[in-house]
N, C-alpha and C positions, 0 to 999 in steps of 0.2 A: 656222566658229567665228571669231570675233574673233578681230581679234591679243592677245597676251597683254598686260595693263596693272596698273598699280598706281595706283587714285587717292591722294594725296594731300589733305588738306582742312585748313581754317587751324587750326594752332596744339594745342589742344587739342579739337577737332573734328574731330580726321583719321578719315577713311572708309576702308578698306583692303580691295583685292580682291585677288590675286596669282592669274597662268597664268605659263606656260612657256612661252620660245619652241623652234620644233620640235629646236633643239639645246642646248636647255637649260639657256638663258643667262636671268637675270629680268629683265625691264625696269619701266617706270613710267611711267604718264600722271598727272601731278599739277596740281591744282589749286591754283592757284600763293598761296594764303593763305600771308604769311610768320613765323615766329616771332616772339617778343618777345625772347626772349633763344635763340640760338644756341648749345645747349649741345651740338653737336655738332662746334663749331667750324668754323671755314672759311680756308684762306690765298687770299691773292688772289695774281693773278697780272698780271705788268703787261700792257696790254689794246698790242696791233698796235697802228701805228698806219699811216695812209697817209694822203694827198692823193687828190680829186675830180681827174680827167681832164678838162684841157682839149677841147672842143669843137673836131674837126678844122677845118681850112680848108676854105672852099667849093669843091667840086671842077666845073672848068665841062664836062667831059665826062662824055659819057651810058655808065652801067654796061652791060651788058649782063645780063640776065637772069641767066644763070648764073655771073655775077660776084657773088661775097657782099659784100655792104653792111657797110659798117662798123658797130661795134656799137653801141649806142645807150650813151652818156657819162651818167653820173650829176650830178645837179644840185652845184655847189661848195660851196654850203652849204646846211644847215637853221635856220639860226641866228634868218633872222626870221622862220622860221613857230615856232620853239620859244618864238621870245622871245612873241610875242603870245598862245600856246596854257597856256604854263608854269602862270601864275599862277593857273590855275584846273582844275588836276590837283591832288588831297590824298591825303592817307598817313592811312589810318581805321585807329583803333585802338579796340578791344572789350573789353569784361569781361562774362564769365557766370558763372554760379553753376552750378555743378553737382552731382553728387553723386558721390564718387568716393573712394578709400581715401585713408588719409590717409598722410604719409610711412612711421608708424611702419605701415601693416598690407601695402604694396606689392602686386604682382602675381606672379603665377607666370611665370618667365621673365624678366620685368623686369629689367633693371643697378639696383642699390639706389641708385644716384648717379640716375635718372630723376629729372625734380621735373614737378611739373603746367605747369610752362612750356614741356617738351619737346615736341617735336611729333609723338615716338612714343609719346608718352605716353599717349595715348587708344588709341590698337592696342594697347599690351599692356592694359588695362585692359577692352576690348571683347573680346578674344579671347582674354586669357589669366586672366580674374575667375573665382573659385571658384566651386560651387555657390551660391545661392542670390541671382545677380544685382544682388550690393552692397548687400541691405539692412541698412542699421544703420550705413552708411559714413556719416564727415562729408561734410558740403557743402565745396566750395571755388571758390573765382575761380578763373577760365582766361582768360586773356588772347588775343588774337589781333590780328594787322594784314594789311591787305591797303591797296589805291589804291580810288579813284573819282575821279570830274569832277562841277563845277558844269554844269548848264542852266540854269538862271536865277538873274537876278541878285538875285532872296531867297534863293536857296538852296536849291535844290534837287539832291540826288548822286545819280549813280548807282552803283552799286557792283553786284557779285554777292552771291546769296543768302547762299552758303556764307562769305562774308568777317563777315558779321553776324548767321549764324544764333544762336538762344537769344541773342542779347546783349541783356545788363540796363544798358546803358552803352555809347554810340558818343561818341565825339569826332573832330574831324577839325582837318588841320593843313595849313595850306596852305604853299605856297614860301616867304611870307615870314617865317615861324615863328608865326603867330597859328592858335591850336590855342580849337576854339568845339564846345560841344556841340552835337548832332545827332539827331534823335529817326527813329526808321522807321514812313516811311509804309504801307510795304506790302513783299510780296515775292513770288517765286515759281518755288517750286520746279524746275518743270517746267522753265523755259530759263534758271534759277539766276542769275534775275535780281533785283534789290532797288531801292528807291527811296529814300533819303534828306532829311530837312529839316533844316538847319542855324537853330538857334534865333534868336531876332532877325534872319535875316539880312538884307543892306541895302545893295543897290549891288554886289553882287559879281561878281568876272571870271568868267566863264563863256563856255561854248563850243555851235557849234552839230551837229547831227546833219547828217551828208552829204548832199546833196540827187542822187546819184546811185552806182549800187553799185561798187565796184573791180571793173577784170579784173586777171586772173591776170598777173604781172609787173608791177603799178602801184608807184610808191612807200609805205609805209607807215612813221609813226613813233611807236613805242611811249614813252610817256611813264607813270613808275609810282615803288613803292615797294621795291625789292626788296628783302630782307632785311634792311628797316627800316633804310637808308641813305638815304633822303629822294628827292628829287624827280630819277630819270635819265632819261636819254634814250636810244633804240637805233634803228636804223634799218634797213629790210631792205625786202622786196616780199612781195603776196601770192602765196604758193607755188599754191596753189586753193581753189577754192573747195564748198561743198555737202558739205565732210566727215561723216558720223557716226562720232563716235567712242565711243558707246554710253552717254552719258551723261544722256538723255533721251529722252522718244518724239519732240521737233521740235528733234534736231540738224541744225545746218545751217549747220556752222562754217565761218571763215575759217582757211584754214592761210597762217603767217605765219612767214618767218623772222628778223623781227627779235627781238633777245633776250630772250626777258620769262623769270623766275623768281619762284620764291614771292618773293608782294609783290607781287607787278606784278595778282594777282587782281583785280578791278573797275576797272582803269585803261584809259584810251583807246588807241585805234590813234587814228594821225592819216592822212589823203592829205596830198597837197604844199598845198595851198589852206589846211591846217588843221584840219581839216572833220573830224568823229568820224565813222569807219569801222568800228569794232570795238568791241568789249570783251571786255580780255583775260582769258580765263579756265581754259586749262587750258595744260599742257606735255605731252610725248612726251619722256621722259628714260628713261636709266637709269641715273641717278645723283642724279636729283635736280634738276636743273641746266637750264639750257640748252644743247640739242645743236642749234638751229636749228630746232626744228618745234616752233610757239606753235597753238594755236587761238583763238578771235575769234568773239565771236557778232556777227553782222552787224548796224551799225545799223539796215536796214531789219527785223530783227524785232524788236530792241532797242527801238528806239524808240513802238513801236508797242503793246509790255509795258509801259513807264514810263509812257505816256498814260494805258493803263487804271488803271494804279496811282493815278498822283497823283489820276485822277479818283473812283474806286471803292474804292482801296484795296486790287484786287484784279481780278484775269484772269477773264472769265467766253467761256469756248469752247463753241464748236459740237461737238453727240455727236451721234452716228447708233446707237450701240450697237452693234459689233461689236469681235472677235479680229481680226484680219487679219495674214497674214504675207506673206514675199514669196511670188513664182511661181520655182520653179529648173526648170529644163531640164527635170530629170526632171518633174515635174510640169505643165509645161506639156506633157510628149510624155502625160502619163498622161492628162488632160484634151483630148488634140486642139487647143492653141491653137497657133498657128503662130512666137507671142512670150513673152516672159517678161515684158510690160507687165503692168502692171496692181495689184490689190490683191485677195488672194484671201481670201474669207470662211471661217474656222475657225470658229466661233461667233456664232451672233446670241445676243445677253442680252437676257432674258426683260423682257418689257413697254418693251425701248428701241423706238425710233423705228424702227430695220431692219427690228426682229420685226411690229410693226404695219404696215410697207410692204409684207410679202408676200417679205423679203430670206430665203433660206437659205444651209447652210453649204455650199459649191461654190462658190457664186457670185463672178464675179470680176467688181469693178468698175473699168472702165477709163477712167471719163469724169466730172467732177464740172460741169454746167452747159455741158458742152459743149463741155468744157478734158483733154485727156487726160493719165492718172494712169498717171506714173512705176513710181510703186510704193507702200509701203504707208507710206512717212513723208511723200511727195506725199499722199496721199488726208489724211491724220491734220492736216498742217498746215491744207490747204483746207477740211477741216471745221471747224478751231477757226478758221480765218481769220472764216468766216461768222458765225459769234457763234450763241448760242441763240436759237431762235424766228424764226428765218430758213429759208424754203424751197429749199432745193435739189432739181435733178434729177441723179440717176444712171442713169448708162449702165452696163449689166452683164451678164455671158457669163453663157447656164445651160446644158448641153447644146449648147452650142458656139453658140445662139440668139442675137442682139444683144437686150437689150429693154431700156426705160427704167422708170422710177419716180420721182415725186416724193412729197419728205417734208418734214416740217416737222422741224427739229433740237432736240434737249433740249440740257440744258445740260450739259456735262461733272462729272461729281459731282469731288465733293474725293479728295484718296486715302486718305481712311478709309473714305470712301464705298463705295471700289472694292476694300476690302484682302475677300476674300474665304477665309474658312478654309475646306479641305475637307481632310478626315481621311483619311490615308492605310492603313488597318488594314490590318497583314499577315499579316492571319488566312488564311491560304489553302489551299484544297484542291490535290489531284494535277489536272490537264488532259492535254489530248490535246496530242500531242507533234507540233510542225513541228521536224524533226530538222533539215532542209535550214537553215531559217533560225537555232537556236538558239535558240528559244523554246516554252515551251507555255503553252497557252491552256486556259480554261474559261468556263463563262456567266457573265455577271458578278452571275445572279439568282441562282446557287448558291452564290456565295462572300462571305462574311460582310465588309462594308465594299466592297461592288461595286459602288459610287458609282450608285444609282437601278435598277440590275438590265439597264439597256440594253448590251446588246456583248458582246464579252468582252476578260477581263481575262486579262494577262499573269499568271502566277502563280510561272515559272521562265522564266531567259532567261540564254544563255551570253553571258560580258562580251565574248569574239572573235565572234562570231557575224554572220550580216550583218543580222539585226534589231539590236543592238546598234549598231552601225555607225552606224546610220540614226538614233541617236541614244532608240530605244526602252528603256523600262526597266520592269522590274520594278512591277507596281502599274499602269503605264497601262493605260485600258481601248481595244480599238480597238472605234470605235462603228460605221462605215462600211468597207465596198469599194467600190472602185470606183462610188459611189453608194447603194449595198444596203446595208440596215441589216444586222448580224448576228445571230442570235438562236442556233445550235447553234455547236458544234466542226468541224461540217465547212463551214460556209459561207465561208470564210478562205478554203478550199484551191480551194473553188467557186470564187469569184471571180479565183481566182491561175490556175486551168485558164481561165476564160473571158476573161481577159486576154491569155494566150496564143493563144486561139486566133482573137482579134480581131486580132495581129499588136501588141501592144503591148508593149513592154520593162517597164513597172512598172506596178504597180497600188497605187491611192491611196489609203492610209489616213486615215480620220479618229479622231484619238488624243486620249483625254482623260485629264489628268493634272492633280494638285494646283495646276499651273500654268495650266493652262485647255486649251483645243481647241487644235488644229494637223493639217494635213495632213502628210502622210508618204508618199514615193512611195517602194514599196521592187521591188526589180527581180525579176520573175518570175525572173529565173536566177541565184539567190542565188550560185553560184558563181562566176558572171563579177563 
C-alpha cells in the first residue's frame, strides 16, 4: 500500500484522498495550486538566514584514501542566474464557473464562514453535498492561481493541468507587474501538464528546457508563486529521482528539497546554468506547507508533452492493450521466475493489440525492442513513448519460456474511453466454505451478477482472514489457479494441494473485480 496522502488541488478545485499513517498521524501530498484569498490565514515567520561557504585553500598534499574529502561548498550566490531567469517566470491566475450551492444553501459539515474562494471549499462540497448531487444549485466563479514560464518569445507557458483546469479565463503576470491574457492551448491529464499562449505576445523573456537530466545532489532553483506573493526564489538539490507518488500511470518525478508551496504549481526548477529542470507540481506535507520534499516532473518528459501539445493540441500514446501490475516475491516464487523484473499481464482487452498478438494473462513481459522492463510504469511509459501505429517487439515469460512478438501499437483511448462500468450485484448465494482462508466461494454461473459465469465468486469472506489480507474482497471473482481455469467449488483447494505438492509456497490467483484483472499470490499455508 501507498503511503498515506492527501492531494490538494488549486483553489476551488481541490481533489481529496485521506489514509493513515501506520500510527495514526494524517499527512498530505498537495499539489501546490495556491488560493486567492487565504481565508485560513497564515503568520510568517522570519526565514534563517546564512552565508555561502567559502571555497577551502588548495591543499598541495595527497589525501589518502581513507582520509574524508572535504565537503563540496555551495556556490555564493544565485543572484545572476535568477537575475536572467526571473523575468520570464509568471503568477497565472483563473476564473471558472461552476455549479455549486450558494452561500445561503452551504454544505453539511461546512464552517458557515466557508466562501467559494476557500480552498476547502470544494471538499466539503464534493464529499459533504446532500442527495441529489447539487441540482438546482447556482453557478459561481472560483478563482485559482498557480506559476508557469515563458518558452518562447511569442508566448508561450507552461504551467500544470490542475492550475487551469475548467478555466473560462487565464491571465498571467509577469515580474515586472504587466498582467496580459492567455488562452490554452492544450493540456493533459495523465503527467498534469498544460500549455499556455499569451495573446499578442511579442518579444518576450523566456527560457530554455535543460539540454541534460540532474543527478541526485545537483543544485536546483525553484522560482514561483506561492500563496499569491509574487515572483520568489528557493534553493536546495535534487533529493532523487524516478519517484511515483501515485498521481498517474507515468510518474517519474524529481524529488526536490528546495521550498515550493501552493503557488509554486506550474513553476520552473532551475540547475546553476538556468536551464529548466522541472516542474513544480506537487508537495509531501502534513500541514500544508513545505517540509522539504517538493516533486518535479522532469523536463525531459515535460518537454516532450508541451511539443505534442503546442503541435497537436494533444498527447497521442502508444497502447498495447493490457492490465499489468508489478511481479512481488510472492509471485514471482509462484510463477518460477528467479526476479521480480518485468511487467506481469492481469488482463489482455478485448480486440487491443496484445489480444491480436497472441499475448495472455501470465504473461510477463521483460523487454520492449530489446530494452529491459523495470517494471510496469517502465513498460507503460515505453509504450506511450513509441506513439501509435509504431511497431514494437516484446520479449515475454509464459511457462517460464523466453518468446518474442511483434505488434503494431493502437493509440491509447481517452479516459472516457477507458472508464468502464461493471455492476457489482450482491445478489448471492451460500458457497463452499475455505475455513482456512476465510472465504467461501461458489460458481460464478450460479450466482446472479457473476460477471459472465467464468470462476468463482467470493460470496462471504472474513475481513481478518488471510484471503482478506491479500487484499481479496467480497464480490471478486477468482478466474484462475495457478494457470487452470475454475469451473466447481473444489478446484481452488485442487490447485492449493497441487501447489503444495510441487514444493511451492503460494499459488496465483487470477481476480477479477469492478476494477479490472490482477494476480494474487496467496500462500498455501494460510497460517504462516
Amino acid at each position: 500500500m501507498t503511503l498515506p496522502m492527501l492531494f490538494r488541488r488549486a483553489l476551488a478545485t481541490s481533489r481529496t484522498a485521506r489514509w493513515r499513517r501506520p500510527e495514526g498521524r494524517p499527512f498530505r501530498l498537495a499539489l501546490m495550486s495556491g488560493a486567492a484569498a487565504l481565508a485560513l490565514g497564515a503568520t510568517l515567520l522570519p526565514a534563517q538566514t546564512f552565508a555561502w561557504g567559502q571555497a577551502p585553500a588548495t591543499q598541495t598534499q595527497t589525501q589518502s584514501p581513507s582520509q574524508s574529502a572535504a565537503p563540496a561548498i555551495g556556490p555564493q550566490s544565485f543572484a545572476d542566474v535568477v537575475e536572467r531567469v526571473k523575468p520570464a517566470v509568471v503568477a497565472i491566475k483563473t476564473k471558472a464557473l461552476e455549479a455549486g450551492g450558494g452561500p445561503e444553501e452551504g454544505f453539511p459539515g461546512a464552517p458557515p464562514e466557508l466562501s467559494p474562494d476557500d480552498p476547502l471549499y470544494r471538499f466539503f462540497r464534493r464529499f459533504g453535498e446532500p442527495p441529489g448531487g447539487g441540482r438546482g444549485r447556482q453557478k459561481h466563479m472560483t478563482q485559482a492561481q498557480g506559476s508557469g514560464f515563458v518558452i518562447t518569445n511569442d508566448g508561450y507557458v507552461v504551467t500544470n493541468n490542475h492550475v487551469v483546469d475548467n478555466a473560462t479565463q487565464v491571465e498571467v503576470t509577469f515580474d515586472d507587474g504587466r498582467t496580459l491574457p492567455a488562452k490554452i492551448i492544450g493540456t493533459d491529464k495523465r503527467t498534469d501538464l498544460a500549455l499556455l499562449k499569451i495573446s499578442d505576445g511579442n518579444n518576450l523573456p523566456h527560457v530554455d528546457w535543460a539540454s541534460s537530466s540532474p543527478r541526485v545532489g545537483d543544485w536546483v532553483i525553484a522560482v514561483g508563486n506561492p500563496f499569491g506573493l509574487g515572483g520568489t526564489v528557493t534553493a536546495g538539490i535534487v533529493s532523487a529521482r524516478g519517484r511515483d507518488i501515485g498521481a498517474g500511470p507515468y510518474d517519474d518525478f524529481l524529488q526536490i528539497d528546495a521550498p515550493v508551496n501552493r503557488g509554486n504549481s506550474g513553476g520552473p526548477s532551475f540547475d546553476e546554468r538556468g536551464q529548466v529542470v522541472g516542474v513544480n507540481t506537487a508537495i509531501y506535507s502534513p500541514s500544508g506547507g513545505s517540509v522539504g520534499i517538493g516533486f518535479a516532473i522532469p523536463s525531459e518528459v515535460a518537454k516532450d508533452v508541451i511539443a505534442a501539445l503546442k503541435d497537436k493540441g494533444q498527447v497521442a500514446r502508444g497502447w498495447i492493450g493490457v492490465s499489468i501490475q508489478p511481479i512481488t516475491p510472492e509471485i514471482a516464487e509462484s510463477l518460477g521466475l528467479k526476479t521480480s523484473k518485468g511487467a506481469l499481464i492481469a488482463q489482455p482487452q478485448r480486440g487491443g493489440p496484445a489480444e491480436a498478438a497472441g499475448l495472455k494473462a501470465g504473461d510477463v513481459v521483460t523487454a520492449v525492442d530489446g530494452q529491459k522492463v523495470d517494471g510496469p510504469r517502465d513498460l507503460a511509459r515505453r509504450i506511450a513513448t513509441l506513439g501509435p501505429g509504431k511497431s514494437a517487439e516484446l520479449t515475454y515469460l509464459r511457462n517460464g519460456a523466453e518468446k518474442n512478438v511483434k505488434l503494431k501499437l493502437g493509440k491509447l483511448p481517452s479516459e472516457k474511453e477507458t472508464a468502464a462500468a461493471e455492476s457489482n450485484d450482491d445478489g448471492v448465494e451460500p458457497g463452499a466454505a475455505l475455513a482456512a482462508y476465510g472465504i467461501e466461494v461458489a460458481p460464478a454461473a450460479e450466482v446472479r451478477g457473476g460477471r459472465g459465469g467464468e470462476g468463482l465468486i467470493i460470496v462471504g469472506i472474513d475481513p481478518n482472514g488471510a484471503a482478506a489480507q491479500k487484499g481479496l474482497r467480497q464480490g471478486d471473482v477468482i478466474v484462475e489457479a495457478n494457470g487452470q481455469t475454475l469451473k466447481g467449488r473444489g478446484d481452488l483447494q485442487a490447485a492449493i494441494d497441487s501447489a503444495k505438492k510441487e514444493g511451492r509456497k503460494s499459488v496465483l490467483l487470477r481476480v477479477k473485480s469492478p476494477e479490472g484483472a490482477r494476480f494474487v499470490a496467496l500462500s498455501v499455508n494460510p497460517a504462516s
